[in-house]
SEKEGU-671550 format. One record per residue (C-alpha): residue in one letter; x, z, y; residue number from 1. Coordinates in steps of 0.05 Angstrom, whole numbers, plus 5000, padded with zeros to 4 digits. Layout:
// SEKEGU-671550
@residuo: a | xx: X | zz: Z | yy: Y | num: NUM
...
END
This chain:
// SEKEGU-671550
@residuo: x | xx: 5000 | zz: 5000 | yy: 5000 | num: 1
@residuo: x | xx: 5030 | zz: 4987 | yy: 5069 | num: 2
@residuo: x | xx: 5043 | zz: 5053 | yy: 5111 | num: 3
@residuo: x | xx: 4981 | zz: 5034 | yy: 5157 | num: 4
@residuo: x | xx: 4938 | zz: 5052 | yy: 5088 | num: 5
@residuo: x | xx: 4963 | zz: 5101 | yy: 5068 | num: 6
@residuo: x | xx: 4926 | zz: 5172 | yy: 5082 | num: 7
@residuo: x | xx: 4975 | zz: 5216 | yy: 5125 | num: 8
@residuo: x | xx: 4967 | zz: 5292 | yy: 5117 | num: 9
@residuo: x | xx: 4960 | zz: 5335 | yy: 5174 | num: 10
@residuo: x | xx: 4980 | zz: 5405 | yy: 5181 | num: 11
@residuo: x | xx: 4957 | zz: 5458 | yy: 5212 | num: 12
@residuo: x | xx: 4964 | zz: 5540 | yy: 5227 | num: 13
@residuo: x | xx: 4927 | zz: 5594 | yy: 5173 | num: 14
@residuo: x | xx: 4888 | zz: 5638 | yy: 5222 | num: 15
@residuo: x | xx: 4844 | zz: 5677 | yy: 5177 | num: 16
@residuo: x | xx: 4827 | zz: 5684 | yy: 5100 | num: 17
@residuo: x | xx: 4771 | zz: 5703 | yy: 5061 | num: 18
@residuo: x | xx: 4770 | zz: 5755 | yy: 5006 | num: 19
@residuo: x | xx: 4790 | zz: 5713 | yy: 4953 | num: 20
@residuo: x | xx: 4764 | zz: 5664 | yy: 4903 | num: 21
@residuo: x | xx: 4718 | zz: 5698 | yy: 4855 | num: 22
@residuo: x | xx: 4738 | zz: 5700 | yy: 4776 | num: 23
@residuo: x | xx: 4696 | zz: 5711 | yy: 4712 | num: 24
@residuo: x | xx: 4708 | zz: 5788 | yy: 4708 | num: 25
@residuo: x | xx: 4679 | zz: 5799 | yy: 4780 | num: 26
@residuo: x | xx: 4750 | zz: 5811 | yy: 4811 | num: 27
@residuo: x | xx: 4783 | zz: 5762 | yy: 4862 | num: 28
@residuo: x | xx: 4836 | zz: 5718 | yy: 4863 | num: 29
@residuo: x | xx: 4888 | zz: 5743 | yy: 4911 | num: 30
@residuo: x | xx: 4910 | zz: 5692 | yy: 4957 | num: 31
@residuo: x | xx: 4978 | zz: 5636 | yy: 4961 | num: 32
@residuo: x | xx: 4979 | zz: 5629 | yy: 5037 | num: 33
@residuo: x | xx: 4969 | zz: 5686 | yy: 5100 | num: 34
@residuo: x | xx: 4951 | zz: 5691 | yy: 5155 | num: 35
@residuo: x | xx: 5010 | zz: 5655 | yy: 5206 | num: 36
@residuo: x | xx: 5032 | zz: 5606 | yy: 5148 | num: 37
@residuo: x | xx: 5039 | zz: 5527 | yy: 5169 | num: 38
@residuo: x | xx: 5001 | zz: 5484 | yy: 5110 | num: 39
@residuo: x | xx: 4985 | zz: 5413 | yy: 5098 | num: 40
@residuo: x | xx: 4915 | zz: 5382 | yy: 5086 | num: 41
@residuo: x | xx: 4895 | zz: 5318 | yy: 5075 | num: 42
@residuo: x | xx: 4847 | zz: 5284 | yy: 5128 | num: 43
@residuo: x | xx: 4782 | zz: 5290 | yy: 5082 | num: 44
@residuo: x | xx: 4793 | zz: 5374 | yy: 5072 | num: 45
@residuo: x | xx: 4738 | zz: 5435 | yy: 5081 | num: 46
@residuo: x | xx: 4687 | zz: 5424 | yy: 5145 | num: 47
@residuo: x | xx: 4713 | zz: 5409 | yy: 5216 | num: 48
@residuo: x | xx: 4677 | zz: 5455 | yy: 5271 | num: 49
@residuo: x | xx: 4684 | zz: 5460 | yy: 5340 | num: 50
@residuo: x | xx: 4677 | zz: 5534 | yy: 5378 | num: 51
@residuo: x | xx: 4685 | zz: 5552 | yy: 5447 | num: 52
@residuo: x | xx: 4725 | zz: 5481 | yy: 5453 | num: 53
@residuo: x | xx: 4771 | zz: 5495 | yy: 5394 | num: 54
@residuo: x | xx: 4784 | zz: 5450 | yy: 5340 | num: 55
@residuo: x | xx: 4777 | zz: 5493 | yy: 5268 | num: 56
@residuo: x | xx: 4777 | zz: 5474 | yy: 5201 | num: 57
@residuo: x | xx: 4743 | zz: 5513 | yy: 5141 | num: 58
@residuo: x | xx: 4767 | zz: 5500 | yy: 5076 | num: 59
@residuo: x | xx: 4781 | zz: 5526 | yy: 5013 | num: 60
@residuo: x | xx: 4848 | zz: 5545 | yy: 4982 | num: 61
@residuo: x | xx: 4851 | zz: 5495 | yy: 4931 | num: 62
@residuo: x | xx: 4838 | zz: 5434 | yy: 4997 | num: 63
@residuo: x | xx: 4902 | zz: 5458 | yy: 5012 | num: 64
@residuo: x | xx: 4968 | zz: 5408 | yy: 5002 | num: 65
@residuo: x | xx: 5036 | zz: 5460 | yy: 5009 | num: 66
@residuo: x | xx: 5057 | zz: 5511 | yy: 5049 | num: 67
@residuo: x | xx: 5111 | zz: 5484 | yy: 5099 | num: 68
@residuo: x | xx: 5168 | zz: 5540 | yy: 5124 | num: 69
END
């Protein structure tokens, strides 16, 4: 595919978490990434929403590409 086709990922900064995914025994999964970590998503991750003028997105854990240092 040339490099104009090709989906770029964008990144973006962790700013809150949830309390984890739920598992089969009731508990929850603790989470990879905190609060202040730099990750990667692709274009098409969680659900975009705008507040006070501010650009969010919510997604899930798993929507999640890397962490990036």
């Amino acid at each position: 595919l040339p490099d104009s086709a090709k989906e770029k990922p964008k990144q973006g900064k962790v700013l809150a978490v949830g309390e984890g995914k739920p598992l089969d025994d009731g508990k929850r999964a603790p989470f990879q990434v905190k609060v202040g970590d730099r990750v990667l998503f692709t274009s098409y991750a969680g659900s975009e929403v705008t507040i006070d003028g501010k650009e969010y997105l919510i997604c899930t854990e798993d929507d999640l590409l890397a962490v990036v240092d």
